[in-house]
N, C-alpha and C positions, 0 to 999 in steps of 0.2 A: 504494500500500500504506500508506503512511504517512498518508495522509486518512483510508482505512479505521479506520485505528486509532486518530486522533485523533478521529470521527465514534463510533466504538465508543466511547469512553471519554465523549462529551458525553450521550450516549444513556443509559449505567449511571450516570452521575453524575445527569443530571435525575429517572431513575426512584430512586435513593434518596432525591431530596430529596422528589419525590413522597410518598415511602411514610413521611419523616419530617415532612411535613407533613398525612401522614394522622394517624398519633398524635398528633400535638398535638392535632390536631382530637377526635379519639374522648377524649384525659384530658383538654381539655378541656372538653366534652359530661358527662361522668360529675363532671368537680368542679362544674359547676350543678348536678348535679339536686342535689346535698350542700348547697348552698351558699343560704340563709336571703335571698329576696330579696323577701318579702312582710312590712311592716310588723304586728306585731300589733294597731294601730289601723285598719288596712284590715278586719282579719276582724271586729274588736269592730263597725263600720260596721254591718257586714251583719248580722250578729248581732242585735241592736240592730233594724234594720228586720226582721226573720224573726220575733223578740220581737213586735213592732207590728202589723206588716202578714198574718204567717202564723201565727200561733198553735199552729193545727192540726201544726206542723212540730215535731218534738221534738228541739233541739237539741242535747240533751246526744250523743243517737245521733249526730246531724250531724258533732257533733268528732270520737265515735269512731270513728269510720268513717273519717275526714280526719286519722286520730293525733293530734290537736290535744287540751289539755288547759284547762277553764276557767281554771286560773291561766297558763296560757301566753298567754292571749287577754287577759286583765286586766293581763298584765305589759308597759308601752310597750315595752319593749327588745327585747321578742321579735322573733324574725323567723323565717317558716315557709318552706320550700320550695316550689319549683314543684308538688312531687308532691302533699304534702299540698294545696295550695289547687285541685289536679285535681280531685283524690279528692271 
């Protein structure tokens, strides 16, 4: 009986650490997507070649679409999100 119940107790103790290692997991998933890990001389890059090499492509749409803003993309300090640089 007493194994039982030390057995019961190792069983509800791993399934909460489970499930507190599940939320960590899930907020920390949601503070990336928040979280600015795209230099804004990476997009100015591309920009830059899309300028040159596609013309045909109208950027200003590009940013809107991507939320991104021409002074956001001029400005080194910026940094964009994973989502925006999906987009």
């Amino acid at each position: 009986m007493k194994e039982d119940s030390m057995q019961e107790d190792l069983i509800q103790e791993n399934s909460m650490q489970e499930d507190l290692i599940q939320k960590d997991l899930i907020q920390k998933d949601s503070m990336q997507e928040d979280q600015g890990i795209y230099n804004s001389r990476i997009i100015d890059t591309y920009i830059k070649l899309i300028n040159n090499s596609y013309s045909h492509i109208n950027v200003a749409e590009l940013l809107d679409y991507a939320h991104m803003t021409p002074h956001e993309v001029a400005d080194q300090g910026h940094w964009f999100t994973q989502q925006q640089v999906d987009l």
